[in-house]
C-alpha positions as CSV (number, residue, x, y, z in Angstrom):
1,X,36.3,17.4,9.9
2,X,35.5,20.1,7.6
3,X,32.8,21.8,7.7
4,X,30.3,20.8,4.3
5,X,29.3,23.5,2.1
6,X,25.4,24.0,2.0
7,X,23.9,21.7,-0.1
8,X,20.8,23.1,-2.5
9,X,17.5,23.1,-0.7
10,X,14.9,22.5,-3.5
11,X,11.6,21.3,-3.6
12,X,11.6,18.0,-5.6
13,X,8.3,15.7,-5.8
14,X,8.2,12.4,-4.7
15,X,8.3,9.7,-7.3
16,X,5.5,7.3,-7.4
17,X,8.2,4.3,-6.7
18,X,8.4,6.1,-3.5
19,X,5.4,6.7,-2.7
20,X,4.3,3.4,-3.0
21,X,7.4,2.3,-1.4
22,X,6.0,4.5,1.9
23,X,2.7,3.0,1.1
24,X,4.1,-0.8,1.9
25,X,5.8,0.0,4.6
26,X,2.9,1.7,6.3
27,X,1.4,-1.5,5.4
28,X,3.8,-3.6,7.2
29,X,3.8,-1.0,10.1
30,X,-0.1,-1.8,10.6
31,X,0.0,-5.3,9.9
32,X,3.0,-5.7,13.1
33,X,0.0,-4.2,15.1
34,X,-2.3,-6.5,14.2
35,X,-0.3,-9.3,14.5
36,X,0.2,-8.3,18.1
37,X,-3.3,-7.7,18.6
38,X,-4.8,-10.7,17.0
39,X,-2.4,-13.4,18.9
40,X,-2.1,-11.7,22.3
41,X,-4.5,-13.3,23.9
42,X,-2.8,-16.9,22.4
43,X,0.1,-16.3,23.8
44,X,2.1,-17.5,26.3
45,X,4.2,-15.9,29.2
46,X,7.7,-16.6,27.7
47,X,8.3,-15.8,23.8
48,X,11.3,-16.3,22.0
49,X,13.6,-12.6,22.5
50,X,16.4,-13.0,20.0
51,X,17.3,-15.7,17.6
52,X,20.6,-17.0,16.8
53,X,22.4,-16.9,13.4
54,X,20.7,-20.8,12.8
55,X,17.6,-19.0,13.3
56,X,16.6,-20.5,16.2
57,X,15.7,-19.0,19.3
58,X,18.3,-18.7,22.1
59,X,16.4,-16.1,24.6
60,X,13.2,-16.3,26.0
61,X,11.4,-13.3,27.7
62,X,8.2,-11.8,28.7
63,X,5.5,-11.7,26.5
64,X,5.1,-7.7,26.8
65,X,8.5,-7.7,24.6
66,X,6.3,-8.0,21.7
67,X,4.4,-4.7,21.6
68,X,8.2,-3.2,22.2
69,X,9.3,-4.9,19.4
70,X,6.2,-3.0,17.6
71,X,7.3,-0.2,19.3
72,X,10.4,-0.6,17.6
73,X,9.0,-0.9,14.3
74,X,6.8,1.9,14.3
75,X,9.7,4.3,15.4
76,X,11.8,3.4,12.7
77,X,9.3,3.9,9.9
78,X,8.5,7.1,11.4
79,X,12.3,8.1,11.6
80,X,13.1,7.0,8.2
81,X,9.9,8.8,6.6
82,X,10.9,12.0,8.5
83,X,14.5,11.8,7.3
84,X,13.5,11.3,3.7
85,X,11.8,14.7,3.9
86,X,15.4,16.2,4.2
87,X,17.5,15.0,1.3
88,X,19.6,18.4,1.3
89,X,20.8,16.9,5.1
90,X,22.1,14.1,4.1
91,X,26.2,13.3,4.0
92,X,26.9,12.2,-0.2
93,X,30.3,11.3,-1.3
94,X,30.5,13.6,-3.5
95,X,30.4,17.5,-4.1
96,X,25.8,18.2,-4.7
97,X,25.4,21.4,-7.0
98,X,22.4,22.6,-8.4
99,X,22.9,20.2,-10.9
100,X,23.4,17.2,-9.8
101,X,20.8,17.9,-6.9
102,X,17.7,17.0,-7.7
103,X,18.7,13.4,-9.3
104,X,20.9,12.7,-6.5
105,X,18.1,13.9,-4.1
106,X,15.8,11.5,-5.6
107,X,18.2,8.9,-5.5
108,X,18.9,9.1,-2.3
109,X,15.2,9.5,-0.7
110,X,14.4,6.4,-3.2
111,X,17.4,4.4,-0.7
112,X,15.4,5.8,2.4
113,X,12.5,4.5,1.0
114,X,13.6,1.0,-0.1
115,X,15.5,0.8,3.4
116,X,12.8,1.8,4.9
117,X,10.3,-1.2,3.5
118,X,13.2,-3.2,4.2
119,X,13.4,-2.7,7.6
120,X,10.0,-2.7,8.5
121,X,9.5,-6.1,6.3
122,X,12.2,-7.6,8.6
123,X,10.8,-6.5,11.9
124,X,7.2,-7.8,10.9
125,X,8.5,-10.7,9.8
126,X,10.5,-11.1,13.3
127,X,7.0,-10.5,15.2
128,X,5.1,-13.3,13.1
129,X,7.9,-15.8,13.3
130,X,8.2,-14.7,17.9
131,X,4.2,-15.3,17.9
132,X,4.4,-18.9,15.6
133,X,7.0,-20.2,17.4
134,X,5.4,-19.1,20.6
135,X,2.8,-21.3,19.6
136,X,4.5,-23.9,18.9
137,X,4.0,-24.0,15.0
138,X,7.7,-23.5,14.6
139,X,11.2,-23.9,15.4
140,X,12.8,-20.8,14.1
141,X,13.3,-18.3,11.2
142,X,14.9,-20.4,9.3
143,X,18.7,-20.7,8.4
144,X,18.1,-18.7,5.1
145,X,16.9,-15.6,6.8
146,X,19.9,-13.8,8.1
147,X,21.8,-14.0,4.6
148,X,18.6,-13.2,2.7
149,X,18.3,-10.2,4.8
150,X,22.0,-9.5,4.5
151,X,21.7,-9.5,0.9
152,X,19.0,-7.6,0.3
153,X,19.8,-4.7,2.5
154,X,23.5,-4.5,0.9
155,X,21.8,-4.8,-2.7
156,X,20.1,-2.3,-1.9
157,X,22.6,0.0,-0.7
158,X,25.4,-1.1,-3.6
159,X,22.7,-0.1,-6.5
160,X,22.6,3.0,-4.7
161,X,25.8,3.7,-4.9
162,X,25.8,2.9,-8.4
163,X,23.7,5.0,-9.3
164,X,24.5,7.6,-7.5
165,X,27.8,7.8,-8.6
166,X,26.9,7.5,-12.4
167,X,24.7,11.0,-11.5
168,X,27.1,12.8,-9.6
């Protein structure tokens, strides 16, 4: 593969759609944690490890998988916050200049961020839904989540795209 011209390194600010974007994420971030926290002690041994596509739960494990799975979340934030700080890094489809740069740049931190509250939504979502079922208030996710999910994180990256393309 060729090797990619450099792309313009220029300072643009962050929008305030991102940062409040980074601000719900962090959100979700510390409400996995307390989620963990508040039911630990409820808990039992065994929690529910993966759920199938009906949305019910088809492995069991050890209760410690939880905090991992917090783990999880918080490393992913973190590694999707770092990478937005490096737009001129990023692989685009088409040629950057020092014009298109900045509004491509923006564009594509802005699908960092909304990926980013995405992801975080899911996993938080996945650790509420381990703990209620672990306590026998539930049976599952639900069969709605895994196409909801689907949906939103390939709306998300299509109106990217989009846009994207319409400011290249």
């Amino acid at each position: 593969m060729p090797k990619r011209p450099n792309q313009p390194k220029l300072d643009v600010p962050i929008s305030p759609t991102e940062r409040a974007l980074g601000l719900m994420a962090a959100a979700g971030v510390l409400l996995s944690v307390l989620i963990v926290l508040n039911h630990w002690a409820d808990l039992p041994g065994r929690i529910p490890t993966h759920f199938g596509p009906s949305g019910r739960p088809d492995a069991w494990g050890p209760k410690w998988s939880l905090p991992a799975l917090t783990g999880l979340t918080i490393a992913l934030f973190a590694g999707l916050t770092i990478a937005r700080r490096f737009p001129h890094t990023y692989n685009y489809p088409w040629r950057i200049t020092e014009e298109n740069a900045p509004r491509q740049y923006v564009l594509a931190r802005s699908l960092l961020a909304w990926l980013n509250l995405e992801v975080v939504s899911l996993f938080t979502y996945l650790q509420w839904s381990t703990v209620q079922v672990a306590l026998g208030n539930s049976e599952g996710l639900g069969t709605w989540s895994l196409p909801a999910v689907l949906i939103a994180l390939f709306a998300t990256i299509a109106i990217y795209f989009l846009r994207a393309y319409r400011a290249r």
